[in-house]
Legacy VTK file of the C-alpha trace (Angstrom):
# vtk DataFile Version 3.0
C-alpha trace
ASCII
DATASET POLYDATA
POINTS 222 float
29.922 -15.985 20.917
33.708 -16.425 20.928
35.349 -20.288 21.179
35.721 -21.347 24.952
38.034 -22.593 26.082
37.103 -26.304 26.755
36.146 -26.289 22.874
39.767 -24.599 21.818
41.654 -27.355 24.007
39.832 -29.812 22.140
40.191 -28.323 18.556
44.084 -28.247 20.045
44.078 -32.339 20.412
43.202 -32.559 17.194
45.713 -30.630 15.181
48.070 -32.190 12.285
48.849 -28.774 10.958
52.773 -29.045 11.035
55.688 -31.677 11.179
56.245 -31.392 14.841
52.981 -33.993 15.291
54.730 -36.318 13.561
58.264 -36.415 15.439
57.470 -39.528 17.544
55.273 -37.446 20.791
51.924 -38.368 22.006
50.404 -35.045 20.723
50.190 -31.796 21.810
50.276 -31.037 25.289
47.734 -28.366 26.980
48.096 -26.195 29.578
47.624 -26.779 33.764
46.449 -24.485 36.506
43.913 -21.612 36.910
41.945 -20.275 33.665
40.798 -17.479 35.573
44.141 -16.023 37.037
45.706 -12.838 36.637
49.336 -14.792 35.952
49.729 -16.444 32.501
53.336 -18.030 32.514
54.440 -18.940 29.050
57.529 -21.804 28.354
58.783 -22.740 25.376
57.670 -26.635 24.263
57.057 -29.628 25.964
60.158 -32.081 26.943
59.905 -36.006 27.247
57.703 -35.918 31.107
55.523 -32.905 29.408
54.992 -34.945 26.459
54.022 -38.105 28.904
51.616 -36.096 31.143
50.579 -34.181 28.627
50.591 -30.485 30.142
53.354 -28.290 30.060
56.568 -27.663 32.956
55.954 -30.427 34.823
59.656 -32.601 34.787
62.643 -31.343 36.438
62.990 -27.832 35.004
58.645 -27.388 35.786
59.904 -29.055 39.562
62.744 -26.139 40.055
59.841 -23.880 38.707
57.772 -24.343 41.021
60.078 -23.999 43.990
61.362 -20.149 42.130
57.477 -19.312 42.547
57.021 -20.759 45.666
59.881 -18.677 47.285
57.596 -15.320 45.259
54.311 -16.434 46.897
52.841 -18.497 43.839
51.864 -22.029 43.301
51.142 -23.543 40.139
47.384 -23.998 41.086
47.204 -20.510 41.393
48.309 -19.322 37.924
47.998 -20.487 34.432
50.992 -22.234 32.801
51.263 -22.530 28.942
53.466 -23.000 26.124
54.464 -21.181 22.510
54.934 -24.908 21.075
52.777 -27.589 22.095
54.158 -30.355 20.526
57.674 -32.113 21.683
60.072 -31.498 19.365
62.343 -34.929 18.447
65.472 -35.152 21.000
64.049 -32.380 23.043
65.652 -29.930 21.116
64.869 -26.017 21.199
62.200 -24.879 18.732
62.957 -22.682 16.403
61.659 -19.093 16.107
59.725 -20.454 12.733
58.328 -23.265 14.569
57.457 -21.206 17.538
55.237 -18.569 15.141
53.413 -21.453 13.293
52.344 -22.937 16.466
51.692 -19.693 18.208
49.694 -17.894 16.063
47.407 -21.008 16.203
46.775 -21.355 19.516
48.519 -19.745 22.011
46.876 -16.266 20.620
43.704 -18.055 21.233
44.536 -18.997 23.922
45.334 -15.885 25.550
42.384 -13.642 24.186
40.061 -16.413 25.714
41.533 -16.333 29.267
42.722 -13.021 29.203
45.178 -13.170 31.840
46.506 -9.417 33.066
50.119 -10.451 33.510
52.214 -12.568 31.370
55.517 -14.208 32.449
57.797 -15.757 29.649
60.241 -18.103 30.324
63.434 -18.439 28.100
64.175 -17.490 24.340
61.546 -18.784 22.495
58.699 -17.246 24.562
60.925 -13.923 24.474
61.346 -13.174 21.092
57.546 -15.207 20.366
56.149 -12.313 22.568
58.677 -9.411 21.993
60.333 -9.574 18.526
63.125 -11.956 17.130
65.665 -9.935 17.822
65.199 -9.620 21.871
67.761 -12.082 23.900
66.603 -13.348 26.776
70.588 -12.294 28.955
69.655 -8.685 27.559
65.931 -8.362 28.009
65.217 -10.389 30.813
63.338 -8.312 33.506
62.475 -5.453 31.585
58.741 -4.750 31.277
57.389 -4.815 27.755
53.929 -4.741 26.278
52.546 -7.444 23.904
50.607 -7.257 21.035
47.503 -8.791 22.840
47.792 -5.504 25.375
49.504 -7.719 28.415
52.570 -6.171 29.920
54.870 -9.317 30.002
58.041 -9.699 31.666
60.598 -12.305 30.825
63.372 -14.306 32.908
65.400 -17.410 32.475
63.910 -20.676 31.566
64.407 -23.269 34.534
66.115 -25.489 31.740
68.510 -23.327 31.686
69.135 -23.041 35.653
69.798 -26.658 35.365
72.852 -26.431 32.925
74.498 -23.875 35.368
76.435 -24.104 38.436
78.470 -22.169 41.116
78.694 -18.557 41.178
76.675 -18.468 37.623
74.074 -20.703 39.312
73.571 -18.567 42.250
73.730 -15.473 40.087
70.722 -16.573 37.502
68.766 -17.615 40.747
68.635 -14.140 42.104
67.953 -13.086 38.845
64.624 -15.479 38.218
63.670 -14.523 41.661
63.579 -10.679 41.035
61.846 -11.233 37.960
59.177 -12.877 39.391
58.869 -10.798 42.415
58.349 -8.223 39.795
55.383 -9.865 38.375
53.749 -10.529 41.721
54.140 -6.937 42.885
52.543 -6.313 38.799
50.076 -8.492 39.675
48.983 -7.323 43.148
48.926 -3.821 41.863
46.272 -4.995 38.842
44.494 -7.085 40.989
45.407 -7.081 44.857
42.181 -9.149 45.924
44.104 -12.266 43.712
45.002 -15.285 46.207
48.310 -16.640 43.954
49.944 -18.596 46.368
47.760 -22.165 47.791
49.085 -23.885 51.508
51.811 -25.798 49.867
52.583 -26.606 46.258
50.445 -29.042 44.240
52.155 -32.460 43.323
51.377 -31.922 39.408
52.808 -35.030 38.580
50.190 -37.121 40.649
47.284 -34.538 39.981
48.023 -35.699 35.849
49.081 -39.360 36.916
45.753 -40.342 34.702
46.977 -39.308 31.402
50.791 -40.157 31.511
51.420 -42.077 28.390
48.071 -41.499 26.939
48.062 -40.991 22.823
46.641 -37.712 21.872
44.997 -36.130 19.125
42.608 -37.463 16.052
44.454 -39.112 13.082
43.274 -37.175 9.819
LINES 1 223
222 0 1 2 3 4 5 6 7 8 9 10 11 12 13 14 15 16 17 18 19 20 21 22 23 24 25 26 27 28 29 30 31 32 33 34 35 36 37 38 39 40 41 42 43 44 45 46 47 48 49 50 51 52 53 54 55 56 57 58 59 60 61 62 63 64 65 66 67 68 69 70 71 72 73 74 75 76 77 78 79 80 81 82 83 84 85 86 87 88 89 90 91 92 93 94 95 96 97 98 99 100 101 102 103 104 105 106 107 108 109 110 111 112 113 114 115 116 117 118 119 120 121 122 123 124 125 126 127 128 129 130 131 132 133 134 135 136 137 138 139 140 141 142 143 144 145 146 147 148 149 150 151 152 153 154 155 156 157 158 159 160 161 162 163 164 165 166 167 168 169 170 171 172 173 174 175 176 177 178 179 180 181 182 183 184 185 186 187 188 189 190 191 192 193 194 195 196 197 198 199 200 201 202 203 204 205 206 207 208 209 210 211 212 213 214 215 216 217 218 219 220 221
């Protein structure tokens, strides 16, 4: 009998296996929503609120997140949200691509062959050339189908983080952009499995649900 994953979530607490554990976070962070959904969505690493709460998208760029999914008909509850890197890198910087395979071969490929989710969505670089190849980029590739090497079609769009830098006319532009991307999934989704309830009466307050475990130290000292 394969790992479950309760037992890989704890294995992930307990990981020292690169230098990222030891850039002054908390520990690695987990994952939040549905284990059973049809939707993986796949960031890149945890920033400083992640790193407090301990689960992934859940500070300003997981706030403007949730309202792009909510205008698709998706709430967080309703879909599994995960990252390539699960520990915060020092400053909040971007992971690198060599960063992003260590970690990911580790446990987000667990991850995903235990919850076996039928559509992935990857937001931003890192998630984009983790799931594609390193030489995809994210303005080129973005919201084009492509297949992964665990068999999920995945589809990729702008990283809220990256929403939040922009403004005006560019602003507007990348909105309608994230928001055809995901519609894309959705419509994915529904044809895979139409019987799939994705969207909940109004969006869950993720900050309160994980209120318990801001600030809390993770992971077992070797």
């Amino acid at each position: 009998m394969g790992q479950s994953h309760t037992e890989l979530i704890d294995a992930l607490y307990k990981c020292k296996q690169c230098p990222l554990c030891n850039e002054g976070n908390l520990g690695p962070t987990s994952f939040n929503g549905d284990i059973n959904s049809p939707i993986a969505i796949i960031g890149e690493g945890p920033g400083e609120t992640e790193d407090q709460f301990g689960v992934p998208l859940v500070g300003k760029s997981g706030q403007l997140l949730d309202k792009a999914l909510w205008s698709v008909g998706i709430t967080r509850d309703r879909v599994y949200t995960t990252n390539v890197i699960k520990c915060r890198p020092k400053g909040n910087r971007t992971p690198t691509i060599e960063e992003g395979i260590f970690c990911a071969t580790r446990w987000l490929d667990n991850e995903l062959t235990v919850i076996e989710p039928r559509v992935i969505i990857a937001l931003g670089s890192v998630a984009l050339k983790y799931l594609l190849n390193s030489e995809a980029r994210i303005t080129k590739d973005r919201g084009k189908w492509f297949q992964t090497k665990y068999g999920i079609p995945a589809i990729a769009t702008y990283h809220p983080a990256y929403l939040l830098r922009l403004t005006g006319k560019d602003l507007i532009k990348a909105k309608w952009e994230v928001f055809y991307d995901l519609q894309e999934a959705v419509n994915k989704c529904r044809e895979i499995k139409p019987e799939y309830l994705l969207k909940s009466e109004a969006p869950p307050d993720l900050l309160s649900l994980y209120a318990p475990n801001k600030g809390n130290k993770r992971g077992t000292p070797t």
